[in-house]
C-alpha positions as CSV (number, residue, x, y, z in Angstrom):
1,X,18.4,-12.9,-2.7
2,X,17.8,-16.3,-1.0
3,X,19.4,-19.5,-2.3
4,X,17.9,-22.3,-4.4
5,X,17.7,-25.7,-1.8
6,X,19.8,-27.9,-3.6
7,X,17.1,-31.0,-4.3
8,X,18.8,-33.0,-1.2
9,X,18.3,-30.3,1.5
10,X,14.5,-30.1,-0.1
11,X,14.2,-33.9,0.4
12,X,14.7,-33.7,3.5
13,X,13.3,-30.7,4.5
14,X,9.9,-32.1,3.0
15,X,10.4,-34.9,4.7
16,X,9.3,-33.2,8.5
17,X,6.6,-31.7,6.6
18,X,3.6,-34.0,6.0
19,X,1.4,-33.1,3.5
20,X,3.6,-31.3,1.1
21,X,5.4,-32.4,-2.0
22,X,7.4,-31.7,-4.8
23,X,4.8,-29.4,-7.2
24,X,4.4,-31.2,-10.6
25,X,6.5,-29.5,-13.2
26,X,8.3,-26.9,-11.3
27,X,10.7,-26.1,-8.3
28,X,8.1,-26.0,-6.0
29,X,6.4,-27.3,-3.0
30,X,2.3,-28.1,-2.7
31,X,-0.5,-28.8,-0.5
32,X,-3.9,-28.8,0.0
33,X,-5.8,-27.8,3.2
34,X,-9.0,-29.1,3.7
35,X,-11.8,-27.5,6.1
36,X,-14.9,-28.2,8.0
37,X,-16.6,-25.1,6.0
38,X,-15.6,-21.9,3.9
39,X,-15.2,-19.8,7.1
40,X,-12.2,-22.0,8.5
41,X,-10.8,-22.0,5.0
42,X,-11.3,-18.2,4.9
43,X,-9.6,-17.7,8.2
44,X,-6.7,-19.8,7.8
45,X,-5.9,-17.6,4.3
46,X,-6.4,-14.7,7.0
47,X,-3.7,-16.0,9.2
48,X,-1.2,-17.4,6.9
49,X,-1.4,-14.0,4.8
50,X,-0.3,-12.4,8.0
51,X,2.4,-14.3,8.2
52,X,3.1,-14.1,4.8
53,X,3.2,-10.5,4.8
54,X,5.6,-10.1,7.7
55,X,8.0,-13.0,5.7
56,X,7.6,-10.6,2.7
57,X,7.0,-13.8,0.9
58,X,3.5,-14.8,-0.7
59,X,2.1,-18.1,-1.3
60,X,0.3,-19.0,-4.7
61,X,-3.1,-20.0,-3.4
62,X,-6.7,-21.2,-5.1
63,X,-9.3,-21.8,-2.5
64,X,-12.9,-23.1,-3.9
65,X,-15.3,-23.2,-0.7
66,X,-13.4,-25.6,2.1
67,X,-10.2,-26.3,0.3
68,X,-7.1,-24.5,-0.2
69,X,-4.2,-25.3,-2.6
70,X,-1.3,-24.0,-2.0
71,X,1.8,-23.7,-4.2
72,X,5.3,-22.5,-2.3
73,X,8.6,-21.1,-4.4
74,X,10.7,-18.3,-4.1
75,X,10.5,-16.8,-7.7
76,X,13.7,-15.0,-7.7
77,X,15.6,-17.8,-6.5
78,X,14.1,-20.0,-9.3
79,X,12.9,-22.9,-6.9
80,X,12.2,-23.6,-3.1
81,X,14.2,-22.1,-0.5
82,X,14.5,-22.1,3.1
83,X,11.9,-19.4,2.9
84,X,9.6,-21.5,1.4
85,X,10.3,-24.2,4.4
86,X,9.5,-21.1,6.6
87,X,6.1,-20.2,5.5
88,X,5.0,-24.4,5.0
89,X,6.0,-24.6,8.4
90,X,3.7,-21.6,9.7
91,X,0.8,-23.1,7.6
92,X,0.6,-26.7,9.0
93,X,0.7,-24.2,12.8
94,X,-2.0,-22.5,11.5
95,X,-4.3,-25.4,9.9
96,X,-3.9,-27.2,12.9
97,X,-5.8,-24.7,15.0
């Protein structure tokens, strides 16, 4: 079972990621992706659900045509872990392409 960041260690891990922040109401970490179009929306879920897979950890996702939300927490662990850091990380790589 992974660790719970305490809410320092998640400061400043958020810190080197722009874009994300603390989820409203919950241990948790957000971002939204916007697009040029539904197809490089589409194939950024693609990708990060790849990467996702082989992490064995899954991102809590809404996409409406361009835009992607994305909510990251390790439920088990009852809030963000380094996990989480791990798969925000491999997002921003894979937006940026």
């Amino acid at each position: 079972m992974r660790k719970k960041m305490t809410a320092e260690a998640r400061a400043d891990a958020l810190a080197g990621l722009p874009g994300w922040a603390p989820a409203k109401d919950r241990d948790a970490i957000a971002k939204t992706f916007v697009f040029d179009d539904f197809n490089h929306a589409f194939g950024f879920m693609t990708r990060a659900a790849l990467v996702a897979e082989k992490l064995d950890h899954h991102p809590e996702w809404f996409n409406v045509y361009k835009t992607v939300a994305v909510t990251l927490a390790t439920h088990d662990a009852g809030g963000v872990t380094e996990l989480d850091i791990t798969l925000a990380k491999a997002m921003d790589r894979l937006a940026a392409r």
